[in-house]
C-alpha positions as a Python dict, from the first residue, in 0.01 Angstrom:
ca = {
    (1, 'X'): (0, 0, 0),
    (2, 'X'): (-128, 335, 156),
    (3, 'X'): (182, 529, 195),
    (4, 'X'): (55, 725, 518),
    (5, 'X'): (-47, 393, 730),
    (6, 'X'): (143, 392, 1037),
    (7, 'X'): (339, 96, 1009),
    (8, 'X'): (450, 238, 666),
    (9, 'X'): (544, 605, 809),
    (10, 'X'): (745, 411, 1088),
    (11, 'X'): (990, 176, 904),
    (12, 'X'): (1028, 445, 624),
    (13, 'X'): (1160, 621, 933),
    (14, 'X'): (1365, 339, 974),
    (15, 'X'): (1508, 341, 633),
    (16, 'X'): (1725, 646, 724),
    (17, 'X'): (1944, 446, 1008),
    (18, 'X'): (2051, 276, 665),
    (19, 'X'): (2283, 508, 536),
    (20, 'X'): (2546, 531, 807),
    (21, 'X'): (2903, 388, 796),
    (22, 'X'): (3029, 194, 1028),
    (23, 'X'): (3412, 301, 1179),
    (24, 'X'): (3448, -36, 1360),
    (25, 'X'): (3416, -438, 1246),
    (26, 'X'): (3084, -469, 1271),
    (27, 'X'): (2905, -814, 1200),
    (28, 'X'): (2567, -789, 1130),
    (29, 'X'): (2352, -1163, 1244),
    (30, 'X'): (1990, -1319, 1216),
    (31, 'X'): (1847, -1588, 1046),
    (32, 'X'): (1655, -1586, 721),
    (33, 'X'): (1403, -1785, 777),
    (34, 'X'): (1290, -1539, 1077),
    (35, 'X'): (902, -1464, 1011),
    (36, 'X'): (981, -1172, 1293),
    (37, 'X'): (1283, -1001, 1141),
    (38, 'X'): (1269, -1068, 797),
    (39, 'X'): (1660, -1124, 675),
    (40, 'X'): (1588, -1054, 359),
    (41, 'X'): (1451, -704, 445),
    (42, 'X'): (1624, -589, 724),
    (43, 'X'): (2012, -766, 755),
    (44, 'X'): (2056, -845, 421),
    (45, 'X'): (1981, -482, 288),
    (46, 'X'): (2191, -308, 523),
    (47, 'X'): (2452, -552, 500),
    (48, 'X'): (2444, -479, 118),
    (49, 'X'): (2442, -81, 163),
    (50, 'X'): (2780, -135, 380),
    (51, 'X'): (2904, -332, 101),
    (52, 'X'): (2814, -45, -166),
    (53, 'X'): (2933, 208, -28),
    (54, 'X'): (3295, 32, 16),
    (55, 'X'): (3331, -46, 342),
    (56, 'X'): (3505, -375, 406),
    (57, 'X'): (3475, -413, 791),
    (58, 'X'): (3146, -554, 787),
    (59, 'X'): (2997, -951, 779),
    (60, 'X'): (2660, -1100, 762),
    (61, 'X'): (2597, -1400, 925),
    (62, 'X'): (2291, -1591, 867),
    (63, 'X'): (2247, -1873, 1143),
    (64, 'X'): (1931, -2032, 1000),
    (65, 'X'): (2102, -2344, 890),
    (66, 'X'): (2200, -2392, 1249),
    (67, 'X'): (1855, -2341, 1366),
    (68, 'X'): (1711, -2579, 1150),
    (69, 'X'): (1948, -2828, 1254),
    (70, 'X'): (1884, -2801, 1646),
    (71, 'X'): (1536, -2716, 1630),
    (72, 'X'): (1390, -2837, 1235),
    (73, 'X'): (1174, -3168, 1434),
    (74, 'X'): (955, -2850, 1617),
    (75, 'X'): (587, -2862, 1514),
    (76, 'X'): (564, -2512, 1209),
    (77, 'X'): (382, -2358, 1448),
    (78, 'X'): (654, -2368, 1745),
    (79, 'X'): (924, -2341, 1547),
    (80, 'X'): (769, -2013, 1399),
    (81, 'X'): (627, -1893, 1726),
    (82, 'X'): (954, -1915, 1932),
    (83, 'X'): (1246, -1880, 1602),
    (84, 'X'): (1297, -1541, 1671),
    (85, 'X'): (1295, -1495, 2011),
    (86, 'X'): (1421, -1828, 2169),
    (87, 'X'): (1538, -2062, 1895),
    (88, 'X'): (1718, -1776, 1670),
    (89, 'X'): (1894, -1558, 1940),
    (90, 'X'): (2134, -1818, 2112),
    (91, 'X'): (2322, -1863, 1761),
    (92, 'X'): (2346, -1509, 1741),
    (93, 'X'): (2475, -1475, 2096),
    (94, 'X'): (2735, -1721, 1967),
    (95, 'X'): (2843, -1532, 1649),
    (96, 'X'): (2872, -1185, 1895),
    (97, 'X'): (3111, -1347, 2109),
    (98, 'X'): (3295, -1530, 1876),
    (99, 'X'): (3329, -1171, 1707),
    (100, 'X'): (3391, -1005, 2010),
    (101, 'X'): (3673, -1241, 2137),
    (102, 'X'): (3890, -1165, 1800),
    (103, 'X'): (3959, -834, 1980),
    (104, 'X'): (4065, -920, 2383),
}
């Protein structure tokens, strides 16, 4: 809550790359239930600035449900611990090329 702690000054920082419009497809991915990148805070917001400002060459693609399914049996602690950086990031891989191979 104390508007001049670092970690505050930084991501309002960060709020700026928000309001930029993209002149190519672009295809935004993560997973929601991410306790690294929070979805919710990060994707879905610019996803939803995109979207307000008319531009209709952008997608969001949230892989969670895939993650869950290859990966749900992992102890909580596991799962969390390795979701964003290992468990997360080979579905996202996977939507970028799939993306990426529309335009060969």
């Amino acid at each position: 809550t104390n508007p001049k702690n670092a970690t505050i000054v930084a991501a309002a920082k960060q709020d700026l790359l928000l309001g930029w419009d993209p002149k190519a497809p672009t295809r935004l991915c993560g997973g929601s239930g991410d306790p690294t990148v929070k979805f919710l805070i990060n994707a879905l917001p610019a996803y939803n600035g995109f979207i307000s400002r008319g531009d209709t060459n952008v997608s969001l693609v949230d892989v969670d449900p895939e993650v869950k399914q290859a990966f749900g049996y992992l102890d909580p602690a596991t799962y969390n611990a390795n979701y964003h950086g290992a468990l997360e990031s080979p579905f996202c891989a996977l939507v970028a090329r799939q993306f990426f191979d529309q335009y060969k």
